[in-house]
CHARMM internal coordinates of N, CA and C (Angstrom, degrees):
IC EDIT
DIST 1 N 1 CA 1.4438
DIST 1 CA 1 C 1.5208
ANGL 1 N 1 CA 1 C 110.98
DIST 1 C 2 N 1.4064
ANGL 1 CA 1 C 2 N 102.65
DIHE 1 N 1 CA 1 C 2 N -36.20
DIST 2 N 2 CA 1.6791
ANGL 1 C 2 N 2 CA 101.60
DIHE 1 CA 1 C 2 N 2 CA -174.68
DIST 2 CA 2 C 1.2288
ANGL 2 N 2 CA 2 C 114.02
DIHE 1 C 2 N 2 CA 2 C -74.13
DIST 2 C 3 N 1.3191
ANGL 2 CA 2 C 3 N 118.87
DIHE 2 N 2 CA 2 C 3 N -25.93
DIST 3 N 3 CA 2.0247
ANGL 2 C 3 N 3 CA 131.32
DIHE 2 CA 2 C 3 N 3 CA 175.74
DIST 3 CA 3 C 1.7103
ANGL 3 N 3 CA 3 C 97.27
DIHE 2 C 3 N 3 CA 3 C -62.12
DIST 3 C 4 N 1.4504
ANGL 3 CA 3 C 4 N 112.51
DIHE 3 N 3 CA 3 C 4 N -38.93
DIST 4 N 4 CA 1.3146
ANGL 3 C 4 N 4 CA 106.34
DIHE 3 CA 3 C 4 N 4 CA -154.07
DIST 4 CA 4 C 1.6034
ANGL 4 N 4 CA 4 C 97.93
DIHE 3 C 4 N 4 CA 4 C -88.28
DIST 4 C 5 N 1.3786
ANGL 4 CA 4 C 5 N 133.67
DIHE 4 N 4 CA 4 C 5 N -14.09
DIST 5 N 5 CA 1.3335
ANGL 4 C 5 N 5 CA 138.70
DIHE 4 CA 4 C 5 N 5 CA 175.85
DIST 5 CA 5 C 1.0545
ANGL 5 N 5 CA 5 C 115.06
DIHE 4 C 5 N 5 CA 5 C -82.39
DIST 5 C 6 N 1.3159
ANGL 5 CA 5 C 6 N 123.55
DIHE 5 N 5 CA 5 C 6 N -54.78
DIST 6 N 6 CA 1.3984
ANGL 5 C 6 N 6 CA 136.04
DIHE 5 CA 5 C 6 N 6 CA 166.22
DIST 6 CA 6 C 2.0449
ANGL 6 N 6 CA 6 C 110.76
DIHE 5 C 6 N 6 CA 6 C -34.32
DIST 6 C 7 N 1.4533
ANGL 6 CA 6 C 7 N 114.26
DIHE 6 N 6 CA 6 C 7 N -57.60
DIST 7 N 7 CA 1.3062
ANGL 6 C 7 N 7 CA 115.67
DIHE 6 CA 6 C 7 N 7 CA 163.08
DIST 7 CA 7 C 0.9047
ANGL 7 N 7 CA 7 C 111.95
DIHE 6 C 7 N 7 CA 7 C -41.72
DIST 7 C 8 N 1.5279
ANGL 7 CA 7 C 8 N 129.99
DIHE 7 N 7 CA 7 C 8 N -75.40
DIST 8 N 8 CA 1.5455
ANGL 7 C 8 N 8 CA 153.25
DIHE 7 CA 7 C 8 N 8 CA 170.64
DIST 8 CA 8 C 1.6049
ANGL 8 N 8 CA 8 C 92.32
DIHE 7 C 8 N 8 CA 8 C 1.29
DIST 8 C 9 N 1.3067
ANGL 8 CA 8 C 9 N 90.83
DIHE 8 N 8 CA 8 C 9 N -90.52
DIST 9 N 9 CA 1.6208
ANGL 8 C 9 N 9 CA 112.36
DIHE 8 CA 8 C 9 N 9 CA -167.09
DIST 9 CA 9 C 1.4917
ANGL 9 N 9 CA 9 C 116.74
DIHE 8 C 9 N 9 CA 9 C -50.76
DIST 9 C 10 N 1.4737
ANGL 9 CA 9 C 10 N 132.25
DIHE 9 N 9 CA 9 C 10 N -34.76
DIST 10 N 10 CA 1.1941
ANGL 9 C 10 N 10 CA 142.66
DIHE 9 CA 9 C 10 N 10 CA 166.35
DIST 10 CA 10 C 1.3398
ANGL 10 N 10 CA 10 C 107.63
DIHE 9 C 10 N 10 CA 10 C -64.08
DIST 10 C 11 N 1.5478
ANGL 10 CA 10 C 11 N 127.71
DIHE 10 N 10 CA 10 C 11 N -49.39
DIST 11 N 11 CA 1.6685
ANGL 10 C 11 N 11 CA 114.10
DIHE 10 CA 10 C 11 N 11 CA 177.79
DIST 11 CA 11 C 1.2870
ANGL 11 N 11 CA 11 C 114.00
DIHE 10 C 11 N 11 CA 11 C -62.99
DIST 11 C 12 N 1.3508
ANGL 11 CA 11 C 12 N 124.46
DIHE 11 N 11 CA 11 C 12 N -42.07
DIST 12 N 12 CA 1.2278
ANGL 11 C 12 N 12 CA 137.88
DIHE 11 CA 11 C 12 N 12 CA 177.11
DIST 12 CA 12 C 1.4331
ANGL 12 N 12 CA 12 C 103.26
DIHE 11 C 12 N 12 CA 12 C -53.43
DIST 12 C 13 N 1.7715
ANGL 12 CA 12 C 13 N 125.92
DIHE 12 N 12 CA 12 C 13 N -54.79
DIST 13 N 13 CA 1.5206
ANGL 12 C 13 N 13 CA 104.25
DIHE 12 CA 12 C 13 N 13 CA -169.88
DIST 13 CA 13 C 1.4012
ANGL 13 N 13 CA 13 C 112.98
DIHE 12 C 13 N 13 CA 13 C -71.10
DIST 13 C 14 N 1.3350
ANGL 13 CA 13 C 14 N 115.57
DIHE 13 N 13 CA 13 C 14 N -9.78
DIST 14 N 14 CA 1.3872
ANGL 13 C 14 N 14 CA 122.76
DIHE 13 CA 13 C 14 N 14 CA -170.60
DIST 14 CA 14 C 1.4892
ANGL 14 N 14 CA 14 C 120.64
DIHE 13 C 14 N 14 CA 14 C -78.96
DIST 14 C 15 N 1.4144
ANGL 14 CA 14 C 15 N 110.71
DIHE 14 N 14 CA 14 C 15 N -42.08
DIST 15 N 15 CA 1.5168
ANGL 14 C 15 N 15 CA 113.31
DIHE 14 CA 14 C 15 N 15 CA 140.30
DIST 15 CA 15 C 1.1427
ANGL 15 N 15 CA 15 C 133.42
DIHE 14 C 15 N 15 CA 15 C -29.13
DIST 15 C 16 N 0.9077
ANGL 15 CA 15 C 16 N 125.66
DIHE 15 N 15 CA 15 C 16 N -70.48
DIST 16 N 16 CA 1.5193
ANGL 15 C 16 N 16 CA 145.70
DIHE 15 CA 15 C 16 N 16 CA -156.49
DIST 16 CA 16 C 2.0796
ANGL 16 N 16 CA 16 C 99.38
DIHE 15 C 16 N 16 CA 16 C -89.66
DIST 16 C 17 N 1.0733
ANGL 16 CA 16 C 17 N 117.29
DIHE 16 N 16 CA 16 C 17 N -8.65
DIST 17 N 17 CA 1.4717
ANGL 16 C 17 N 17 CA 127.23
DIHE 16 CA 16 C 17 N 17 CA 174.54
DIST 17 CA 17 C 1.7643
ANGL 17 N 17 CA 17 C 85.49
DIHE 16 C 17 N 17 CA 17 C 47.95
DIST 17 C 18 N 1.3883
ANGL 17 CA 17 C 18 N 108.78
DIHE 17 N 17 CA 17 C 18 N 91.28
DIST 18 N 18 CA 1.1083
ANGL 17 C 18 N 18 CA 114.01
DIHE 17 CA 17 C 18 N 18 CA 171.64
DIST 18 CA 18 C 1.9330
ANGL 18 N 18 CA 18 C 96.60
DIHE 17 C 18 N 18 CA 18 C -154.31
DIST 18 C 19 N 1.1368
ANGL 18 CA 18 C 19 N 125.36
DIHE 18 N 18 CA 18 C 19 N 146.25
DIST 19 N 19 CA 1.5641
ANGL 18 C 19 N 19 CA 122.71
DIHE 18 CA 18 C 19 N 19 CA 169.39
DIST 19 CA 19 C 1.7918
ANGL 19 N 19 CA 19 C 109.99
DIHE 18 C 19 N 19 CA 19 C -90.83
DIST 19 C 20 N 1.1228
ANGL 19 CA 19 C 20 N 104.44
DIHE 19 N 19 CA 19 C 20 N 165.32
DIST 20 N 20 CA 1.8099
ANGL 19 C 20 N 20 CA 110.78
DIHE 19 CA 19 C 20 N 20 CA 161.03
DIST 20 CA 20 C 1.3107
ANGL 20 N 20 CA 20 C 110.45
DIHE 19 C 20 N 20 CA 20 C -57.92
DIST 20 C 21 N 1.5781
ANGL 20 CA 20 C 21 N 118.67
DIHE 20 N 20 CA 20 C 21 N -46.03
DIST 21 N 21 CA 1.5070
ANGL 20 C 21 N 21 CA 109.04
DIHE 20 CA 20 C 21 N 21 CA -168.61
DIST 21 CA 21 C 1.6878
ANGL 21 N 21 CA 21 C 105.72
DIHE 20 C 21 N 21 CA 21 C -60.37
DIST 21 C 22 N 1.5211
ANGL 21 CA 21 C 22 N 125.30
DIHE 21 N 21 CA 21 C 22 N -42.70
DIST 22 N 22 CA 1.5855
ANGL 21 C 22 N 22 CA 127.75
DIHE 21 CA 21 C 22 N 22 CA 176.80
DIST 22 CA 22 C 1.9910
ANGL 22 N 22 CA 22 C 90.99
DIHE 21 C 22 N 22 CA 22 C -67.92
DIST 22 C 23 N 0.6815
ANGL 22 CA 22 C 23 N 157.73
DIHE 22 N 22 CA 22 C 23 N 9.79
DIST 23 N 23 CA 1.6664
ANGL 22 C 23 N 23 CA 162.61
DIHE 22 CA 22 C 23 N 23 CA 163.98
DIST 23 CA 23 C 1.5434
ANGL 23 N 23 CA 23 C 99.59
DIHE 22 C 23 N 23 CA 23 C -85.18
DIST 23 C 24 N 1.0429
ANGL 23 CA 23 C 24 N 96.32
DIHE 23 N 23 CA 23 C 24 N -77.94
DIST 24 N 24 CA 1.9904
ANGL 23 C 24 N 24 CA 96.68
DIHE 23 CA 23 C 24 N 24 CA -173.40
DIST 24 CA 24 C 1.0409
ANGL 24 N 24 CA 24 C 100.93
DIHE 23 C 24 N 24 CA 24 C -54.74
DIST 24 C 25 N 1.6618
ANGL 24 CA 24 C 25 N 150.36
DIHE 24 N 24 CA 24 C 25 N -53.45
DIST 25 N 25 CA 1.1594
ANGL 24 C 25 N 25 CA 138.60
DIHE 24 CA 24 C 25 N 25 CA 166.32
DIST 25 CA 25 C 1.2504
ANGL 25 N 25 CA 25 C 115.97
DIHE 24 C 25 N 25 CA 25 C -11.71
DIST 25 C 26 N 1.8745
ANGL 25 CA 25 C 26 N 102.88
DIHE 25 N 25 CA 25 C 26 N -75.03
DIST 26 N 26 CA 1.3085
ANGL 25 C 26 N 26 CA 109.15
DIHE 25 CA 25 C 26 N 26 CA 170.34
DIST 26 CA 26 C 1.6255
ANGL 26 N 26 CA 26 C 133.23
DIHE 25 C 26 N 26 CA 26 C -15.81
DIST 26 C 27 N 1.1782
ANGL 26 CA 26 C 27 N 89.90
DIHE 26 N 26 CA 26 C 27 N -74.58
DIST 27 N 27 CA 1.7089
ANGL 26 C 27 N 27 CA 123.46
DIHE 26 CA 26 C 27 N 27 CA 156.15
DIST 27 CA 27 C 1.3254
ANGL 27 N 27 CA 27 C 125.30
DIHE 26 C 27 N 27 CA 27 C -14.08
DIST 27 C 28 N 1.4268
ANGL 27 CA 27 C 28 N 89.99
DIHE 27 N 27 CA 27 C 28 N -79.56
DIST 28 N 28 CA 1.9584
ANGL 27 C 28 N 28 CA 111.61
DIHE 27 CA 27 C 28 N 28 CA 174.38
DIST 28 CA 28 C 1.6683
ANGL 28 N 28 CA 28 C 83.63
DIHE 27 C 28 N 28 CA 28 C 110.37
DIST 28 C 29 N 1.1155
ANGL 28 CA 28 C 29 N 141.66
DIHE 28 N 28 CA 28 C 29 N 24.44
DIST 29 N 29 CA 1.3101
ANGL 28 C 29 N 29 CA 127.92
DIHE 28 CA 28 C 29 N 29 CA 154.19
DIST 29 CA 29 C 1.3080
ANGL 29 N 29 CA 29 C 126.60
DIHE 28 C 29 N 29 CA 29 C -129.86
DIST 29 C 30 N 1.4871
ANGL 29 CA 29 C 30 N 112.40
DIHE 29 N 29 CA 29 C 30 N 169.85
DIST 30 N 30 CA 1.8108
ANGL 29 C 30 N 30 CA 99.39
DIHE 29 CA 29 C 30 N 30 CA -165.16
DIST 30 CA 30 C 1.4916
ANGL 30 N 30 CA 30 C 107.49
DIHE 29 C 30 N 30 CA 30 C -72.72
DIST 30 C 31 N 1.0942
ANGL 30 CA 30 C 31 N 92.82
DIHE 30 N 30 CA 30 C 31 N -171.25
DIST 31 N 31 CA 1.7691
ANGL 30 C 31 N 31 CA 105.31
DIHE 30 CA 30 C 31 N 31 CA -179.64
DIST 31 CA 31 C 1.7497
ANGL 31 N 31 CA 31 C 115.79
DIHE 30 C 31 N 31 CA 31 C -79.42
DIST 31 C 32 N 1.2008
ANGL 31 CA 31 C 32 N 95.10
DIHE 31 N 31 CA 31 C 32 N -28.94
DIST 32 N 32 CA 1.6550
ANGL 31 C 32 N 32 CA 108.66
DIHE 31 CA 31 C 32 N 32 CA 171.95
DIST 32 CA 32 C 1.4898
ANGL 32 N 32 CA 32 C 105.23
DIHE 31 C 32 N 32 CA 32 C -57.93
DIST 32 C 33 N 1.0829
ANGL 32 CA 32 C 33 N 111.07
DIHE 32 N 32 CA 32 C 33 N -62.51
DIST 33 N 33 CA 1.3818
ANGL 32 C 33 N 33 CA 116.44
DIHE 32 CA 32 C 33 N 33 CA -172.50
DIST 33 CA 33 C 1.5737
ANGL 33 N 33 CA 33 C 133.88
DIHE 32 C 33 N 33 CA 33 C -78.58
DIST 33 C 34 N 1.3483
ANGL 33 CA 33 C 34 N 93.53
DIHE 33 N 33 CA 33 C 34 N -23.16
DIST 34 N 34 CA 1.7560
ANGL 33 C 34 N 34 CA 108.49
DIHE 33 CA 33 C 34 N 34 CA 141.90
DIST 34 CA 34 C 1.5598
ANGL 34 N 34 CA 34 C 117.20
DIHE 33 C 34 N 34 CA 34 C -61.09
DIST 34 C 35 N 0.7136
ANGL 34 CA 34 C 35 N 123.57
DIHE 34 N 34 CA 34 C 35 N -35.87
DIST 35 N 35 CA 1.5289
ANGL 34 C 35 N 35 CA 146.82
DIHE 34 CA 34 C 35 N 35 CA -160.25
DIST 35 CA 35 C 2.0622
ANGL 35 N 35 CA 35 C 96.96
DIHE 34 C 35 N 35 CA 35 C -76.39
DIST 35 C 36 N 1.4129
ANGL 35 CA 35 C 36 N 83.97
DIHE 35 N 35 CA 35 C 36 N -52.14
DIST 36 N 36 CA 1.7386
ANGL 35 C 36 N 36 CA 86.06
DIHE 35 CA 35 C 36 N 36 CA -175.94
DIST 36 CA 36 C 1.5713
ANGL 36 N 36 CA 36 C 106.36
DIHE 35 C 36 N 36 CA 36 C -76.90
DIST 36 C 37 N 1.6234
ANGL 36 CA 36 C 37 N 114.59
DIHE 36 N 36 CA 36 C 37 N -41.38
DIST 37 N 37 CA 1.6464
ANGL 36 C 37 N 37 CA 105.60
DIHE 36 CA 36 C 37 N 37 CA -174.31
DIST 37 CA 37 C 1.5452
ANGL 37 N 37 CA 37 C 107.90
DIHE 36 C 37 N 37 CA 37 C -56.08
DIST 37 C 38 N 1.4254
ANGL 37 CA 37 C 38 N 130.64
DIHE 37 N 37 CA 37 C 38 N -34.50
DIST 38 N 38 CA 1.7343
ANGL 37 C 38 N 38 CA 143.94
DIHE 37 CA 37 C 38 N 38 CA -171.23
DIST 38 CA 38 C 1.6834
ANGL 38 N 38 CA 38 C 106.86
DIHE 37 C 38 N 38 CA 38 C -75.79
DIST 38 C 39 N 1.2964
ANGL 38 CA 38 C 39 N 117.38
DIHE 38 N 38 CA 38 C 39 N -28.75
DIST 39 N 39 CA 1.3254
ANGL 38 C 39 N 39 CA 121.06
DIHE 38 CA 38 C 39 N 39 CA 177.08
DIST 39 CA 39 C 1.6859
ANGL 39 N 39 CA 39 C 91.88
DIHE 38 C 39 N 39 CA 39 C -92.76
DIST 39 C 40 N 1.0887
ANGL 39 CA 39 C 40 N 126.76
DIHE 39 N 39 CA 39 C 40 N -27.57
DIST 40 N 40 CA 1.8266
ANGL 39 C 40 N 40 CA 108.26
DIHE 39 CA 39 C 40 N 40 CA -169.57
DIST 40 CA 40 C 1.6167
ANGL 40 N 40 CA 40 C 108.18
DIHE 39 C 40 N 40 CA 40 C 121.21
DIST 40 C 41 N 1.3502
ANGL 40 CA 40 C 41 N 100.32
DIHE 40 N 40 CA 40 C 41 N -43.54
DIST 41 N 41 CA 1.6691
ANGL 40 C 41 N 41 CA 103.58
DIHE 40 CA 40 C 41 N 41 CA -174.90
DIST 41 CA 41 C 1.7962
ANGL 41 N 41 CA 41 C 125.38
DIHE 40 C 41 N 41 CA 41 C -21.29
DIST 41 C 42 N 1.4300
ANGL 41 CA 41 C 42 N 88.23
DIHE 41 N 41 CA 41 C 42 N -47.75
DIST 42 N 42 CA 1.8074
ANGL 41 C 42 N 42 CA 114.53
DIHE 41 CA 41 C 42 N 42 CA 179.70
DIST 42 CA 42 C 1.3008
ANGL 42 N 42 CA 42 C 103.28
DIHE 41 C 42 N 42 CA 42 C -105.04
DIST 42 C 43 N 1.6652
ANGL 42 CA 42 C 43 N 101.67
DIHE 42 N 42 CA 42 C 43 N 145.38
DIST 43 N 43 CA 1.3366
ANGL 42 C 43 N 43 CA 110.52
DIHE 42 CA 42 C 43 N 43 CA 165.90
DIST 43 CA 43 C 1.7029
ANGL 43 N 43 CA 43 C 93.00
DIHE 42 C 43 N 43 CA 43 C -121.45
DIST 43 C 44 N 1.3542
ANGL 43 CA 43 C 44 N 102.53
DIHE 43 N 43 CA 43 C 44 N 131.48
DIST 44 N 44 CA 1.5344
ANGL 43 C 44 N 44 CA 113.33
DIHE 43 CA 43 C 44 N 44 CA 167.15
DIST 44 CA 44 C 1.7225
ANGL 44 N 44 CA 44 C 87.87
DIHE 43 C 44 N 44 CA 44 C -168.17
DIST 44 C 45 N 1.5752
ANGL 44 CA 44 C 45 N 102.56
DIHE 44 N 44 CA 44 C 45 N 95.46
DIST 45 N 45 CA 1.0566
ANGL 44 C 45 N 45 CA 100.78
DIHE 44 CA 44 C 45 N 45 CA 147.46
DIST 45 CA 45 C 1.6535
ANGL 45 N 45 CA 45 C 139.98
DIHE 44 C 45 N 45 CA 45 C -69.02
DIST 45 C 46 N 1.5496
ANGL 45 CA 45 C 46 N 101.54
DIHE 45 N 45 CA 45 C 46 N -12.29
DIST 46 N 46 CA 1.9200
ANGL 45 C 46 N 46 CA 96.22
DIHE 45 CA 45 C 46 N 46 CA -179.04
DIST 46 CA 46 C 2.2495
ANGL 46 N 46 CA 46 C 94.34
DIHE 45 C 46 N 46 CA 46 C -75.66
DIST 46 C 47 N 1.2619
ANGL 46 CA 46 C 47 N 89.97
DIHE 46 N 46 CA 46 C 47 N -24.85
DIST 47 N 47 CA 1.5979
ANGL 46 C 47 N 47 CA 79.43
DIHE 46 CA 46 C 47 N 47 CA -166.79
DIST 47 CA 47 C 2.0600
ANGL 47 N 47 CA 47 C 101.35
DIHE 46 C 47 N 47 CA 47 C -84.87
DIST 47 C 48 N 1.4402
ANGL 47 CA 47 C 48 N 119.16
DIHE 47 N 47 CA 47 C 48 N -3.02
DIST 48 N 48 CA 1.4060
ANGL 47 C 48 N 48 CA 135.39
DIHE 47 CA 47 C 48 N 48 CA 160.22
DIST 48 CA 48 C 2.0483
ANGL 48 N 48 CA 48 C 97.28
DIHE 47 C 48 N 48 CA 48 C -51.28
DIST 48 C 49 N 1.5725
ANGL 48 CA 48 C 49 N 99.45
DIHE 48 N 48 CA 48 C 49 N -73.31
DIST 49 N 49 CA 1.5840
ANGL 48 C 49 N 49 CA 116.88
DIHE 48 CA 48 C 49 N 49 CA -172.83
DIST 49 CA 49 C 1.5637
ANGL 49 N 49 CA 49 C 105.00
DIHE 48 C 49 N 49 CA 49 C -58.94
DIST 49 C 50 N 0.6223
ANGL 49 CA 49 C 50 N 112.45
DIHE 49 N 49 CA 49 C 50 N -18.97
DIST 50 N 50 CA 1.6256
ANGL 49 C 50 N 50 CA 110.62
DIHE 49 CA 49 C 50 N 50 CA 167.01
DIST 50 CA 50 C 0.9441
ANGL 50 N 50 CA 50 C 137.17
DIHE 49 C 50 N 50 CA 50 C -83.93
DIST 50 C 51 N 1.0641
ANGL 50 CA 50 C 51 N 121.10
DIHE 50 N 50 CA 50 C 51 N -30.68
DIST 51 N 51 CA 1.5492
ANGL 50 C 51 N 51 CA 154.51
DIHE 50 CA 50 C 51 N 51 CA 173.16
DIST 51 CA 51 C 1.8331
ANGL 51 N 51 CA 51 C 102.80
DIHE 50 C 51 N 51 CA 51 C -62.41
DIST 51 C 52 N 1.5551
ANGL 51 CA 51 C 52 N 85.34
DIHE 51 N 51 CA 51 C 52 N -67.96
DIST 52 N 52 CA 1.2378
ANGL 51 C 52 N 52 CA 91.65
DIHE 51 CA 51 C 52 N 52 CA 175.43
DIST 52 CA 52 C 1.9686
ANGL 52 N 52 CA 52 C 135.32
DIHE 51 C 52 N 52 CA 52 C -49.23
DIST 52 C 53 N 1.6888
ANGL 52 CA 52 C 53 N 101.95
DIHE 52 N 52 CA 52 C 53 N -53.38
DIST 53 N 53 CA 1.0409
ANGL 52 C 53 N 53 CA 129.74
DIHE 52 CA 52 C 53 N 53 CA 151.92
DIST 53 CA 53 C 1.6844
ANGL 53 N 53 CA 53 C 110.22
DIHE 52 C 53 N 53 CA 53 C -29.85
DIST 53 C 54 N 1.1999
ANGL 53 CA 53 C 54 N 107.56
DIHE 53 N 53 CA 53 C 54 N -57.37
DIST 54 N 54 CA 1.8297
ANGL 53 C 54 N 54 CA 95.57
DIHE 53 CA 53 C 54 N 54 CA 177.40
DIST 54 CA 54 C 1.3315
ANGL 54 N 54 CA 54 C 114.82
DIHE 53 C 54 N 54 CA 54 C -75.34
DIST 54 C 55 N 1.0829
ANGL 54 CA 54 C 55 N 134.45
DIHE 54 N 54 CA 54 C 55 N -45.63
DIST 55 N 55 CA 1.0061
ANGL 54 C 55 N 55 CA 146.98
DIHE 54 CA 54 C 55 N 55 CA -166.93
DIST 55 CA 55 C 1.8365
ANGL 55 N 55 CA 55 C 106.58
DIHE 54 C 55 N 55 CA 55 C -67.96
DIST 55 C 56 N 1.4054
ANGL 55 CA 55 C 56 N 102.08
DIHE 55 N 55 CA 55 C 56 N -33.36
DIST 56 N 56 CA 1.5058
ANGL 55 C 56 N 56 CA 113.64
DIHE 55 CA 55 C 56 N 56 CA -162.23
DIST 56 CA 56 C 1.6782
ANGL 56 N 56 CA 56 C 114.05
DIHE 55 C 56 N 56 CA 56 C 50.45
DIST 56 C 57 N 1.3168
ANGL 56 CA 56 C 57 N 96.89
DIHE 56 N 56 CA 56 C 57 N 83.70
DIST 57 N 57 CA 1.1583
ANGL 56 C 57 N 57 CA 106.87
DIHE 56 CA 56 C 57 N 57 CA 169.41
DIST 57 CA 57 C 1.4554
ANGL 57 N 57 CA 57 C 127.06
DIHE 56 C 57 N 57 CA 57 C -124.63
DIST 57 C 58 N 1.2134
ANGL 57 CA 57 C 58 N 140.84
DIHE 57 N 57 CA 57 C 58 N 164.79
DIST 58 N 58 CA 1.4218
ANGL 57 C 58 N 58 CA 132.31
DIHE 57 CA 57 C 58 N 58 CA -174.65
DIST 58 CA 58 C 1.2029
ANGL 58 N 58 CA 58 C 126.48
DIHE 57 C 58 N 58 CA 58 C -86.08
DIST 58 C 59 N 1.5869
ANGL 58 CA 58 C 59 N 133.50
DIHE 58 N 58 CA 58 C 59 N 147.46
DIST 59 N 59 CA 1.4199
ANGL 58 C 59 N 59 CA 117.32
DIHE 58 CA 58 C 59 N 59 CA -160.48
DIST 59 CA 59 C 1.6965
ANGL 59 N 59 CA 59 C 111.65
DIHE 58 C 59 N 59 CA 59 C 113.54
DIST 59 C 60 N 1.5226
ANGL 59 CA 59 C 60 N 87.67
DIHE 59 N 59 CA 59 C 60 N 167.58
DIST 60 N 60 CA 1.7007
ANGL 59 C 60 N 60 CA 99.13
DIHE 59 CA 59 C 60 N 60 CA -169.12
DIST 60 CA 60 C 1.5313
ANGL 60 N 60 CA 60 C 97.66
DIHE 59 C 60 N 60 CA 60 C -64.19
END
COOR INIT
IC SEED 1 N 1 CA 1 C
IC BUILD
């Protein structure tokens, strides 16, 4: 699931010509730690729904 989010979120910023580092902004967290929830490292799903939420993407 986390391989398949991680894509998710990368096609999506790639569209939109936006980077991860302007993402974690989004967020309110660094890029490191964005970095770990997209690889799996972290589990924080409220910061998953958020992610999503900006991005508007489909899914829990």
């Amino acid at each position: 699931m986390r391989e398949a989010f991680e894509i998710e979120v990368t096609t999506k910023l790639i569209k939109l010509k936006k980077s991860k580092a302007w993402l974690a902004e989004q967020v309110g967290i660094s890029p490191a730690y964005l970095s770990d929830i997209l690889h799996g490292n972290r589990i924080a799903e409220d910061r998953v729904r958020q992610i999503r939420k900006i991005l508007k993407l489909e899914g829990d």
